[in-house]
PDB file as gemmi writes it, atoms N, CA and C in Angstrom:
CRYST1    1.000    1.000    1.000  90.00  90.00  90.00 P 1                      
ATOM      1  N   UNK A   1    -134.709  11.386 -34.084  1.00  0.00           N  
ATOM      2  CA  UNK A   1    -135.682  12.425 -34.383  1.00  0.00           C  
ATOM      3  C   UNK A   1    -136.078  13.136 -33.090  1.00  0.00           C  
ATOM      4  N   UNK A   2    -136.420  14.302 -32.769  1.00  0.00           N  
ATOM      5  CA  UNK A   2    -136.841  15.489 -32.119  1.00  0.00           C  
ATOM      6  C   UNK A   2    -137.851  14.840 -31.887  1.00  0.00           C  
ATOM      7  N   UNK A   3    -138.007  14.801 -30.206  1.00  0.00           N  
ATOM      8  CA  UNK A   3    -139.810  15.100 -30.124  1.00  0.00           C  
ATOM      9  C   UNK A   3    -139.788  16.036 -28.574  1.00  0.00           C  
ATOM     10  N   UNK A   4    -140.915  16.585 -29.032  1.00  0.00           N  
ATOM     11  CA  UNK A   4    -141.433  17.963 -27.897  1.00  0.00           C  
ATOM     12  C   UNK A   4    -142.475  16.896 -26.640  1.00  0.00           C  
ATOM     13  N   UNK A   5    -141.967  17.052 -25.600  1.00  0.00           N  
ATOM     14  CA  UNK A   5    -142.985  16.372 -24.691  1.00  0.00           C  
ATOM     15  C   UNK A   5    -143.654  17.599 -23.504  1.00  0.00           C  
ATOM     16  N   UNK A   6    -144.920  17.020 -23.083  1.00  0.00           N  
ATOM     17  CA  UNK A   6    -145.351  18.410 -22.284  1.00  0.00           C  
ATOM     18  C   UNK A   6    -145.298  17.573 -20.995  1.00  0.00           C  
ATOM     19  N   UNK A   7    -145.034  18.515 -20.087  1.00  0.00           N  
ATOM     20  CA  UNK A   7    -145.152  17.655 -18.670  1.00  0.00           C  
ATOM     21  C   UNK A   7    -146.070  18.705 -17.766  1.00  0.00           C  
ATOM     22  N   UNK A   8    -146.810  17.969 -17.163  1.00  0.00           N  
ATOM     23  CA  UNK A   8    -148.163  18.724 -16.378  1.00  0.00           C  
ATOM     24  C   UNK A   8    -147.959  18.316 -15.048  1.00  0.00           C  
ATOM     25  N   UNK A   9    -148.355  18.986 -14.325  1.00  0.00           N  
ATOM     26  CA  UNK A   9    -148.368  18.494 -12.504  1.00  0.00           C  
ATOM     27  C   UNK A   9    -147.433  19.208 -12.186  1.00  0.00           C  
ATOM     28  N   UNK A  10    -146.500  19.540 -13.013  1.00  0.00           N  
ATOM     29  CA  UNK A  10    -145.472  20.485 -12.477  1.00  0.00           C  
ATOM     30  C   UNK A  10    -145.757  21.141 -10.679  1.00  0.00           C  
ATOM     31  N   UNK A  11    -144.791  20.765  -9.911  1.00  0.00           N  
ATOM     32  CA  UNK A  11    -145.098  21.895  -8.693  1.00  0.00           C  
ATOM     33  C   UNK A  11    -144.389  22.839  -9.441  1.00  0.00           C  
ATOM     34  N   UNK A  12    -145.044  24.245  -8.463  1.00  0.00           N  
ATOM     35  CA  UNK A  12    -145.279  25.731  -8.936  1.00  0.00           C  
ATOM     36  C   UNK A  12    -143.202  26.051  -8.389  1.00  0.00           C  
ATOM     37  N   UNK A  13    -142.987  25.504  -7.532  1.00  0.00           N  
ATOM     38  CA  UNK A  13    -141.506  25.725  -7.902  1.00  0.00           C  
ATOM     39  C   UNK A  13    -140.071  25.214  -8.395  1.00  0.00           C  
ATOM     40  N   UNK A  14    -140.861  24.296  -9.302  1.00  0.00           N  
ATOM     41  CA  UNK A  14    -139.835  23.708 -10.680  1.00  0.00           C  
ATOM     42  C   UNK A  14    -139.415  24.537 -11.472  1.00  0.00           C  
ATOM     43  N   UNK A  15    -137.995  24.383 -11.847  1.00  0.00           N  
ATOM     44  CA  UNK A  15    -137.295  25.539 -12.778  1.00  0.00           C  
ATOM     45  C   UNK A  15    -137.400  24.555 -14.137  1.00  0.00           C  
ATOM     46  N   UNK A  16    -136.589  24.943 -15.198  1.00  0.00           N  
ATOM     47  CA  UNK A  16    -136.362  24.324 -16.415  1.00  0.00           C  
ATOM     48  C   UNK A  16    -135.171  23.676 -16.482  1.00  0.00           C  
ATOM     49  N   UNK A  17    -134.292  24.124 -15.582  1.00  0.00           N  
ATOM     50  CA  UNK A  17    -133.010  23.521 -15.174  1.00  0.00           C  
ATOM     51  C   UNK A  17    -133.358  22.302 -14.714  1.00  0.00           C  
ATOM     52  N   UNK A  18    -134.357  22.039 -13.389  1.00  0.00           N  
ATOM     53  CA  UNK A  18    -135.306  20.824 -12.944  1.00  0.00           C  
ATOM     54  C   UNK A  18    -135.699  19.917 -14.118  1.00  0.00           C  
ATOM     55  N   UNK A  19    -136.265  20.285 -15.347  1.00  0.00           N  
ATOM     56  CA  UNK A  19    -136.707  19.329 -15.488  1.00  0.00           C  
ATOM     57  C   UNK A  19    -135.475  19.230 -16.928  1.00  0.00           C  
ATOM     58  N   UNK A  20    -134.245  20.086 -17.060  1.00  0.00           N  
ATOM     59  CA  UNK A  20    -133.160  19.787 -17.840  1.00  0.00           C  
ATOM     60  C   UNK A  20    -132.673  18.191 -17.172  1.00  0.00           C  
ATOM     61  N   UNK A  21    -132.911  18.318 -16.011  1.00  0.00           N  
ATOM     62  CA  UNK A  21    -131.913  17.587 -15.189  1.00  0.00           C  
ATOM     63  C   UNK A  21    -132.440  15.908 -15.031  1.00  0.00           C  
ATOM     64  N   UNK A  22    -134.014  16.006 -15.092  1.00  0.00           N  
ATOM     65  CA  UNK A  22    -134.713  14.943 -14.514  1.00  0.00           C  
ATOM     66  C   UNK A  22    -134.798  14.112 -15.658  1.00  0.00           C  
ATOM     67  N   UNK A  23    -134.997  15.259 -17.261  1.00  0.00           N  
ATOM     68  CA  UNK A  23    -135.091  14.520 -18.352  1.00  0.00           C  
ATOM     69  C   UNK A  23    -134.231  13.739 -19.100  1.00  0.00           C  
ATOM     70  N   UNK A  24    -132.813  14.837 -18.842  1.00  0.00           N  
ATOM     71  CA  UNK A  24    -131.430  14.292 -19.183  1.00  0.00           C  
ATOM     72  C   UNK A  24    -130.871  12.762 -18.702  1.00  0.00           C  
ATOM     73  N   UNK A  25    -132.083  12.410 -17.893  1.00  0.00           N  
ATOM     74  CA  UNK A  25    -131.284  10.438 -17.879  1.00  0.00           C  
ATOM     75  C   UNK A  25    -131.211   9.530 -19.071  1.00  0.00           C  
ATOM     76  N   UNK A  26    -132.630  10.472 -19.674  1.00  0.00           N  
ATOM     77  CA  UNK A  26    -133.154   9.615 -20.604  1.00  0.00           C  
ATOM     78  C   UNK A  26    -132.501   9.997 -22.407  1.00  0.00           C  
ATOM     79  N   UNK A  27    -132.106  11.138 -22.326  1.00  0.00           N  
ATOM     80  CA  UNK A  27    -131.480  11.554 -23.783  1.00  0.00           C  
ATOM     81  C   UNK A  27    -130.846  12.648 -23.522  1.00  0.00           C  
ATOM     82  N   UNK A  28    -130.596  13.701 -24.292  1.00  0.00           N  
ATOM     83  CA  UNK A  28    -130.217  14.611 -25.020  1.00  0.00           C  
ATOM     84  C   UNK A  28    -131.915  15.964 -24.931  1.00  0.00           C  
ATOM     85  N   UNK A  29    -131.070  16.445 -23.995  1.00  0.00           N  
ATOM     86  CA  UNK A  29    -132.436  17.497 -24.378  1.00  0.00           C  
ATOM     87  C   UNK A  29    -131.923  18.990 -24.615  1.00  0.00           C  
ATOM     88  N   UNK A  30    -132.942  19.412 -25.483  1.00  0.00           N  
ATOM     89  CA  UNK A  30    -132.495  20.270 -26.583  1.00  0.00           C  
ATOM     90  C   UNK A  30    -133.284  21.663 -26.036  1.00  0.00           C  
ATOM     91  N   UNK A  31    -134.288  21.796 -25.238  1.00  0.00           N  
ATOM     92  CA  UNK A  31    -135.003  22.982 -24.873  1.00  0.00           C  
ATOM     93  C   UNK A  31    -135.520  22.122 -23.485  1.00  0.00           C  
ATOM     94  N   UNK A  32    -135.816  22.997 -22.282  1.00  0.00           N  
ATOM     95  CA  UNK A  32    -136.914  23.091 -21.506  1.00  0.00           C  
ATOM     96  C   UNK A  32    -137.070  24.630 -20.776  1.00  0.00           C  
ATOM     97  N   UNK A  33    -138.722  24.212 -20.875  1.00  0.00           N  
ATOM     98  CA  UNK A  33    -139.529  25.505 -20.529  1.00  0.00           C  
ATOM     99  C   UNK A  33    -140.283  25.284 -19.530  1.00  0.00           C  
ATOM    100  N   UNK A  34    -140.868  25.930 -18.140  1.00  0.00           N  
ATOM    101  CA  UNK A  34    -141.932  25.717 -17.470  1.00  0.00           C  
ATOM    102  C   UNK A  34    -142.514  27.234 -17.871  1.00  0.00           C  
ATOM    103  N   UNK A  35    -143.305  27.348 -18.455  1.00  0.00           N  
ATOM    104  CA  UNK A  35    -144.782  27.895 -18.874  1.00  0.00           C  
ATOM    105  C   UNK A  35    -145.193  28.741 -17.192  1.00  0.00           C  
ATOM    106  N   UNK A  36    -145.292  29.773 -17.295  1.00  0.00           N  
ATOM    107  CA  UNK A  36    -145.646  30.956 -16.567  1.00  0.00           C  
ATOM    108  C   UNK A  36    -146.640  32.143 -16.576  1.00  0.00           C  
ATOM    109  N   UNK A  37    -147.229  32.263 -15.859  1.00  0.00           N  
ATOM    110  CA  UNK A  37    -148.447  33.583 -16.459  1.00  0.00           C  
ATOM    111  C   UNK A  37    -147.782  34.597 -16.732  1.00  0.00           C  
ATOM    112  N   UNK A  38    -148.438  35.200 -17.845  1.00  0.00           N  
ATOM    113  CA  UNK A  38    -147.952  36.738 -18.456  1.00  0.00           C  
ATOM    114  C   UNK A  38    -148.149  37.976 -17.443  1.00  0.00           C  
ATOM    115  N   UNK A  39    -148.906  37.824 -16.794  1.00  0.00           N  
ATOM    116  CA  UNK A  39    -149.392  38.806 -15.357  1.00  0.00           C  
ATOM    117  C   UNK A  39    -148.732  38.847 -14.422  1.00  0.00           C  
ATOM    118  N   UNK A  40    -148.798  37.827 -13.892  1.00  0.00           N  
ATOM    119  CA  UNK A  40    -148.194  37.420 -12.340  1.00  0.00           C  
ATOM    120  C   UNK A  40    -146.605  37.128 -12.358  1.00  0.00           C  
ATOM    121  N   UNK A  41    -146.231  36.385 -13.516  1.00  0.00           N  
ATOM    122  CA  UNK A  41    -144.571  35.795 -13.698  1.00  0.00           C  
ATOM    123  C   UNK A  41    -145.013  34.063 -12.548  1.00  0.00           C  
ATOM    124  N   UNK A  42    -145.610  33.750 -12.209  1.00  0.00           N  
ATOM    125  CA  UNK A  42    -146.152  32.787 -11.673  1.00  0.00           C  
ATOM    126  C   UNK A  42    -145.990  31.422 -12.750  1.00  0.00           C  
ATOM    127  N   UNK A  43    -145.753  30.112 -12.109  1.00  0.00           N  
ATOM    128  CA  UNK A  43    -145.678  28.674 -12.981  1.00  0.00           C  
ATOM    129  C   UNK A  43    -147.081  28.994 -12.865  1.00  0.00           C  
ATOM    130  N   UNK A  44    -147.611  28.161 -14.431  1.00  0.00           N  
ATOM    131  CA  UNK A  44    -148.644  27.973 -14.851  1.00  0.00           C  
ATOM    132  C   UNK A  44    -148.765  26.161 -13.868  1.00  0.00           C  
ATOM    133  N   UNK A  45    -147.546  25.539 -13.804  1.00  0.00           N  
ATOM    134  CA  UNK A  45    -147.696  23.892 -13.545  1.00  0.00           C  
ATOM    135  C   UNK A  45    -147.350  23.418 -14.550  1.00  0.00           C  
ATOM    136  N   UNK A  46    -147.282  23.407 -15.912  1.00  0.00           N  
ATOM    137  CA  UNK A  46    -147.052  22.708 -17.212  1.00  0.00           C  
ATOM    138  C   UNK A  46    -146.129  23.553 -17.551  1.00  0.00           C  
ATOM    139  N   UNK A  47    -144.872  22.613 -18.359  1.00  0.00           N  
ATOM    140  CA  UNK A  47    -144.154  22.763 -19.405  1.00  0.00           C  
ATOM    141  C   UNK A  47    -143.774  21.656 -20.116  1.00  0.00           C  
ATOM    142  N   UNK A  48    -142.737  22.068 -21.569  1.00  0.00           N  
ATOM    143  CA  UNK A  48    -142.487  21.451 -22.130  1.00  0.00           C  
ATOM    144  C   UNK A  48    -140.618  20.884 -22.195  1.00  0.00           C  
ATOM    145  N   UNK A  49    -140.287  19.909 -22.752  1.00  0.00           N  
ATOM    146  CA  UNK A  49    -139.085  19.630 -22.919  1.00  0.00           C  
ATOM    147  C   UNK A  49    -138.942  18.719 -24.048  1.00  0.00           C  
ATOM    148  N   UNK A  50    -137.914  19.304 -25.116  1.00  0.00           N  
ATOM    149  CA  UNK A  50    -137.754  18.756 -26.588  1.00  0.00           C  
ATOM    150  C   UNK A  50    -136.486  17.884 -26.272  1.00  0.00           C  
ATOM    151  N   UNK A  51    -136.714  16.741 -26.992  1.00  0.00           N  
ATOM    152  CA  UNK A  51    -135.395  16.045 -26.616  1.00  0.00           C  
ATOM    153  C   UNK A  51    -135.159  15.694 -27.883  1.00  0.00           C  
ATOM    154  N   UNK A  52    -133.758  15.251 -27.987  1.00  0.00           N  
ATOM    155  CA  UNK A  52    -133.060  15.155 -29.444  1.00  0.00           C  
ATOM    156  C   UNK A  52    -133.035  13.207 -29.978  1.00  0.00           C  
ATOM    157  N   UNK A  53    -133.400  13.025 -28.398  1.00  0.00           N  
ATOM    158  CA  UNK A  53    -133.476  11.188 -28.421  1.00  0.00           C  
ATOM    159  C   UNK A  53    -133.894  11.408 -26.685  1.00  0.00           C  
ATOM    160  N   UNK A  54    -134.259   9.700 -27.169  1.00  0.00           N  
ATOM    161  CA  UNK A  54    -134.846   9.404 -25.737  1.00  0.00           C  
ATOM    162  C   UNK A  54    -136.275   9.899 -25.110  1.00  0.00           C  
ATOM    163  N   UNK A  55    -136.795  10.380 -26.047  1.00  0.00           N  
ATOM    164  CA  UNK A  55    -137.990  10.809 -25.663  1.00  0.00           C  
ATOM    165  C   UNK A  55    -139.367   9.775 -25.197  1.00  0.00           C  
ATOM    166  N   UNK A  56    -139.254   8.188 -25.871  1.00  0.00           N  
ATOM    167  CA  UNK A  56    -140.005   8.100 -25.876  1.00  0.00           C  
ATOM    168  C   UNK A  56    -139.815   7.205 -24.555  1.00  0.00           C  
ATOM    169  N   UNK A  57    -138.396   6.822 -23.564  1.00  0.00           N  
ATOM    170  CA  UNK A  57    -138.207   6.365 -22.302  1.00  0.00           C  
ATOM    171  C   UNK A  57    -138.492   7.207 -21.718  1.00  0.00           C  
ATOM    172  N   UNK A  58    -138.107   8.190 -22.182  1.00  0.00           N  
ATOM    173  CA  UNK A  58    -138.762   9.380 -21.018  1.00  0.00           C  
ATOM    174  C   UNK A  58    -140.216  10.164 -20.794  1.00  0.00           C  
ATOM    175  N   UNK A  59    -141.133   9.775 -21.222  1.00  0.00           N  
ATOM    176  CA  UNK A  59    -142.376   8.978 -21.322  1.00  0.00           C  
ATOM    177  C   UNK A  59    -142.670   7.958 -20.422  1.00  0.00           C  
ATOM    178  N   UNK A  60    -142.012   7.208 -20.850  1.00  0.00           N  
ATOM    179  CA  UNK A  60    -142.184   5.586 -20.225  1.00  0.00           C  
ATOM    180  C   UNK A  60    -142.364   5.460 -18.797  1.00  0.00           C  
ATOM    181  N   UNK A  61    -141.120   6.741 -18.426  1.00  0.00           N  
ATOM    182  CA  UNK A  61    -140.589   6.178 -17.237  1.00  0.00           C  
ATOM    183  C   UNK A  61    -140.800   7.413 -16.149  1.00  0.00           C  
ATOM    184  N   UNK A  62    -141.285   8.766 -16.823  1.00  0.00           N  
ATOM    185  CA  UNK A  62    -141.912   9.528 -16.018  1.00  0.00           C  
ATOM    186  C   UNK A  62    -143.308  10.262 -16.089  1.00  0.00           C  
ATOM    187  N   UNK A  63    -144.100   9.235 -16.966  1.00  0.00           N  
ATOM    188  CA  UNK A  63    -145.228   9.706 -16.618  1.00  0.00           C  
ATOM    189  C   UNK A  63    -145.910   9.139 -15.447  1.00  0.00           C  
ATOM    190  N   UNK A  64    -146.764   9.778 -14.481  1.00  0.00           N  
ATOM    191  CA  UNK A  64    -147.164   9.040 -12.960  1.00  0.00           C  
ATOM    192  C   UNK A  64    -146.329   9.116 -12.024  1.00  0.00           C  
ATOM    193  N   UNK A  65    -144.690   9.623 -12.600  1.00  0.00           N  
ATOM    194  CA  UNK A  65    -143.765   9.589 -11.395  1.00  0.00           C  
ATOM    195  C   UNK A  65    -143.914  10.552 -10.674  1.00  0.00           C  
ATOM    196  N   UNK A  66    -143.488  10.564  -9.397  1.00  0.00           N  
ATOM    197  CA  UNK A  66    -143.117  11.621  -8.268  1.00  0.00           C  
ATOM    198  C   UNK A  66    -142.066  12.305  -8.897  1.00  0.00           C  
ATOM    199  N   UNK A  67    -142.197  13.672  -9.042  1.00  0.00           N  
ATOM    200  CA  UNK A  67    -141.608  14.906  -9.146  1.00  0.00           C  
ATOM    201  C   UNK A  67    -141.684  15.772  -7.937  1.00  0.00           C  
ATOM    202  N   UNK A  68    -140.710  16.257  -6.948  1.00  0.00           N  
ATOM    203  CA  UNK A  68    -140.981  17.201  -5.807  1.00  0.00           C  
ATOM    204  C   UNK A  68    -142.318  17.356  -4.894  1.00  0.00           C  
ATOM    205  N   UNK A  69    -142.697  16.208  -4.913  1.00  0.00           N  
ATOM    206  CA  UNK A  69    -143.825  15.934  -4.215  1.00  0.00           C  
ATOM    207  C   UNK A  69    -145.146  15.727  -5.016  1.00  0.00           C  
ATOM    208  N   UNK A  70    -145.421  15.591  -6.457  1.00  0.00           N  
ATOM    209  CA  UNK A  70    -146.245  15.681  -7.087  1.00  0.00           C  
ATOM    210  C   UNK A  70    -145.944  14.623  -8.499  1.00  0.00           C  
ATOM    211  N   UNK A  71    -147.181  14.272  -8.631  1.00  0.00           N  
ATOM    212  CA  UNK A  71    -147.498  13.241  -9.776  1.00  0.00           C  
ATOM    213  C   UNK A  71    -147.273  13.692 -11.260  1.00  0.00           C  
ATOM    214  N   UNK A  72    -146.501  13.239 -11.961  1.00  0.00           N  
ATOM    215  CA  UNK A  72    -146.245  14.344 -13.050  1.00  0.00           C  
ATOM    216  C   UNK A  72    -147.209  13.294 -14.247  1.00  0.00           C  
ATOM    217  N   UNK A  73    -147.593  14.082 -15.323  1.00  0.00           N  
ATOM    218  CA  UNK A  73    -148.159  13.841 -16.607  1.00  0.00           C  
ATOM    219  C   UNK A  73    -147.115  14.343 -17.641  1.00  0.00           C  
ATOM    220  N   UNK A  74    -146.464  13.328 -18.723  1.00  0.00           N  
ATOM    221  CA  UNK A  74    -145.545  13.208 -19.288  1.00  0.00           C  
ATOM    222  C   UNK A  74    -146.396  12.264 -20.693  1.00  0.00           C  
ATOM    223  N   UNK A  75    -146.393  13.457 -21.491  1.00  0.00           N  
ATOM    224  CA  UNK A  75    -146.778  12.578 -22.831  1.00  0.00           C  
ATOM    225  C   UNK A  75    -146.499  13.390 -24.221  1.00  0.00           C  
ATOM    226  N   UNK A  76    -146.174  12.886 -25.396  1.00  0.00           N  
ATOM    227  CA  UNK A  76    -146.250  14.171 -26.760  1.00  0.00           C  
ATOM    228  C   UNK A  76    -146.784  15.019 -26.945  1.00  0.00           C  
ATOM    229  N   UNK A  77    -146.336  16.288 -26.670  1.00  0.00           N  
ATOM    230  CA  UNK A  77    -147.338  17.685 -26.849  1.00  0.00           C  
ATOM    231  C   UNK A  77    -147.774  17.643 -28.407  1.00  0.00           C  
ATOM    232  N   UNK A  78    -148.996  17.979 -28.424  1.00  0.00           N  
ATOM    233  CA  UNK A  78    -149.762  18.049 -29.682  1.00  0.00           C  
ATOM    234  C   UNK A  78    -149.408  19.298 -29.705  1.00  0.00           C  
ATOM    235  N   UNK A  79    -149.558  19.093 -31.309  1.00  0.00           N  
ATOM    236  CA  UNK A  79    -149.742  21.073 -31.787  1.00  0.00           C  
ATOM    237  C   UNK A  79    -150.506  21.716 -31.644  1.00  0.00           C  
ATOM    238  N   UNK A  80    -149.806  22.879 -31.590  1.00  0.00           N  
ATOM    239  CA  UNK A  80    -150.940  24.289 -30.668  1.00  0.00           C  
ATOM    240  C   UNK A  80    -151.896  24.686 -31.687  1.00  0.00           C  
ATOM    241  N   UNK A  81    -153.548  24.575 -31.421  1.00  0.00           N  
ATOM    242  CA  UNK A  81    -154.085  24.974 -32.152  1.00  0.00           C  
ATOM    243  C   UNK A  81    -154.345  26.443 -32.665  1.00  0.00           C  
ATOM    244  N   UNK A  82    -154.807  26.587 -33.738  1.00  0.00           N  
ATOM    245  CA  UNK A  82    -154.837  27.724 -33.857  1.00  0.00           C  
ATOM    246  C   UNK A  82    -156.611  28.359 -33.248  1.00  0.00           C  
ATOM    247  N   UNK A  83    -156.461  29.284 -32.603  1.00  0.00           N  
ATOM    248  CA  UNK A  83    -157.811  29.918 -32.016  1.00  0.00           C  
ATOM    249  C   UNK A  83    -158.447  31.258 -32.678  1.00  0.00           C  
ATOM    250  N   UNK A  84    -159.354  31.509 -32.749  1.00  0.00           N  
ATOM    251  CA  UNK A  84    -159.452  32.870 -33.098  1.00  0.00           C  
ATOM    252  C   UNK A  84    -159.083  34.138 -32.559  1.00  0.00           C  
ATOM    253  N   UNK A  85    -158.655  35.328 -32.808  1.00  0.00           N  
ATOM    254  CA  UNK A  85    -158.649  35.965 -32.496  1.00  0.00           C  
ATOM    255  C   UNK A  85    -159.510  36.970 -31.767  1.00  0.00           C  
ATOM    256  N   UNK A  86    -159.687  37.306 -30.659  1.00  0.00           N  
ATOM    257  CA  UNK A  86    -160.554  38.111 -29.917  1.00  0.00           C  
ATOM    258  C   UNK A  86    -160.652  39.764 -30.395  1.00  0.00           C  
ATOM    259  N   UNK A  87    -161.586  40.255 -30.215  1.00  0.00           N  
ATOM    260  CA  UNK A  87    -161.545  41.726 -30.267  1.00  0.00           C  
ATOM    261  C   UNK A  87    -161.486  41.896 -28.942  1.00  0.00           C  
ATOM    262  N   UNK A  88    -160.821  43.328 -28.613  1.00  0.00           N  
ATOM    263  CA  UNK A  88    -160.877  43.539 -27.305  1.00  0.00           C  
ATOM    264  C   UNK A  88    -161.886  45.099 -27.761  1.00  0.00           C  
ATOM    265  N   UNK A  89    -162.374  45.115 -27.950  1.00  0.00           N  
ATOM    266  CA  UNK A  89    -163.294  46.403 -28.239  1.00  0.00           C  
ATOM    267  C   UNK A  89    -164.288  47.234 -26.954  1.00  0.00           C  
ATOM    268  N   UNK A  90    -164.700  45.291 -26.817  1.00  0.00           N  
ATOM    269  CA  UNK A  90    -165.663  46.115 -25.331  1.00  0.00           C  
ATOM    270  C   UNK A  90    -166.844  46.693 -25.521  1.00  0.00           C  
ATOM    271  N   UNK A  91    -167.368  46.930 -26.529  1.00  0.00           N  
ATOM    272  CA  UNK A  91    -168.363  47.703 -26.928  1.00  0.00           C  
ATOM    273  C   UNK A  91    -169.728  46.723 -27.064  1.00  0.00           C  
ATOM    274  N   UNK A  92    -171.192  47.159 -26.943  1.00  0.00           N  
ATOM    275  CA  UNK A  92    -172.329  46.061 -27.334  1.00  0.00           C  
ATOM    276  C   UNK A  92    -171.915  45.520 -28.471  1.00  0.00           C  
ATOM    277  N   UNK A  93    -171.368  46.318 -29.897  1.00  0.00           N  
ATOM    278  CA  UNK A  93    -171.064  45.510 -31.011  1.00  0.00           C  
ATOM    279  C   UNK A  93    -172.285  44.936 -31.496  1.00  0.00           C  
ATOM    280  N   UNK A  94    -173.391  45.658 -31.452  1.00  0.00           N  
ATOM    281  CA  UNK A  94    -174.508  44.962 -31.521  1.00  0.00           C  
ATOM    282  C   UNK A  94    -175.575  43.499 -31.380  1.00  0.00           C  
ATOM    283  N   UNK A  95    -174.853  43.453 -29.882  1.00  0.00           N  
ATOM    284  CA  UNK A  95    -175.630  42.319 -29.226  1.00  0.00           C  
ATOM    285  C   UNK A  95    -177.389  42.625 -28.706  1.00  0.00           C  
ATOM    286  N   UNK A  96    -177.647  43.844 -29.073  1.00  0.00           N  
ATOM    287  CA  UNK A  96    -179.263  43.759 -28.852  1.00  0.00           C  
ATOM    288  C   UNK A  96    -179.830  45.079 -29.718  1.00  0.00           C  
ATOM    289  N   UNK A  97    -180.746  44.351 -29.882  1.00  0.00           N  
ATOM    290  CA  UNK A  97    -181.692  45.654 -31.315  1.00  0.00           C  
ATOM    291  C   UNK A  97    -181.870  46.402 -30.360  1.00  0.00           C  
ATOM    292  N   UNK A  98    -181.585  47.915 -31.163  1.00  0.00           N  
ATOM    293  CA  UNK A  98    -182.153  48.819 -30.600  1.00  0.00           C  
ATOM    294  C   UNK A  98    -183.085  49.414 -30.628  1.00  0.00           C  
ATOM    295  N   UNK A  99    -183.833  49.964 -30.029  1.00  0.00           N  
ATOM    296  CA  UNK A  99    -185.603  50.293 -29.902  1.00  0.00           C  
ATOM    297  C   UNK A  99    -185.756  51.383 -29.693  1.00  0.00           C  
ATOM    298  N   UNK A 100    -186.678  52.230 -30.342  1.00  0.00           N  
ATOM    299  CA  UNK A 100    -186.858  53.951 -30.312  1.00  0.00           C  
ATOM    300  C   UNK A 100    -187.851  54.220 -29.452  1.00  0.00           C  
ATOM    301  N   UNK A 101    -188.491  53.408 -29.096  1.00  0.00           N  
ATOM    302  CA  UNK A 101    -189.596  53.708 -27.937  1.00  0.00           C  
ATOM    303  C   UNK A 101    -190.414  54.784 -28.565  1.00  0.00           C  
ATOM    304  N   UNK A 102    -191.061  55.105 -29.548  1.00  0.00           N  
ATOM    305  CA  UNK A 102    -192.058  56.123 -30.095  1.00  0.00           C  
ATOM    306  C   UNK A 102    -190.912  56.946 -30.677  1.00  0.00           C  
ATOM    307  N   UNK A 103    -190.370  57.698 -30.421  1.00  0.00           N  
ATOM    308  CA  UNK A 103    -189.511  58.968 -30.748  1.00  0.00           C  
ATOM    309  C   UNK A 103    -189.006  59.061 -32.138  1.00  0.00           C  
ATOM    310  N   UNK A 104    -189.558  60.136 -32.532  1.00  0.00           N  
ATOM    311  CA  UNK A 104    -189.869  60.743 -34.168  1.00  0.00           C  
ATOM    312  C   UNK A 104    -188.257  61.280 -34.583  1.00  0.00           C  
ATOM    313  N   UNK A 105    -188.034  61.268 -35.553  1.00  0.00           N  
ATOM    314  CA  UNK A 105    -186.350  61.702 -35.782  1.00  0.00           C  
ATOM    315  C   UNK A 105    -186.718  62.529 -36.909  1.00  0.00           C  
TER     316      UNK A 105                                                      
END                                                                             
């Protein structure tokens, strides 16, 4: 069975190939991603890697490990919640009553 694992600590210049490579001792991996800002094109530090097997040694055996100089966090990515949607409007939107101060209409 498939499982999606997220790995955190990422240093900022890990590719997906990196962690194709680091994960592949342990199974069969089917996707990896390191997660990047939409702005900058910059590593966020976290990504994910789906493996087809072996997921749960690879867990085992690299969470806490040294990755390129850094401590990695390696565990089952939970599902992405769902959030609300923002307005981008910008406007008061009526965050304060408005007041006529005397003035006759």
């Amino acid at each position: 069975m498939s499982m999606n694992l997220y790995v955190g600590n990422l240093p900022y210049g890990a590719t997906a190939d990196d962690l194709r490579e680091a994960f592949g001792h342990f199974g069969n991996v089917t996707r990896a991603q390191v997660v990047s800002d939409r702005d900058t094109g910059r590593s966020r530090g976290f990504g994910f890697v789906e493996m087809a097997d072996g997921g749960a040694e690879a867990i085992a055996a690299l969470n806490g490990a040294q990755f390129q100089g850094r401590t990695l966090t390696v565990n089952e990515a939970k599902p992405r919640e769902e959030r609300p949607r923002q307005g981008g409007g910008g406007g008061a939107g009526g965050s304060r009553p408005q007041r006529d101060f005397g003035r006759r209409y």
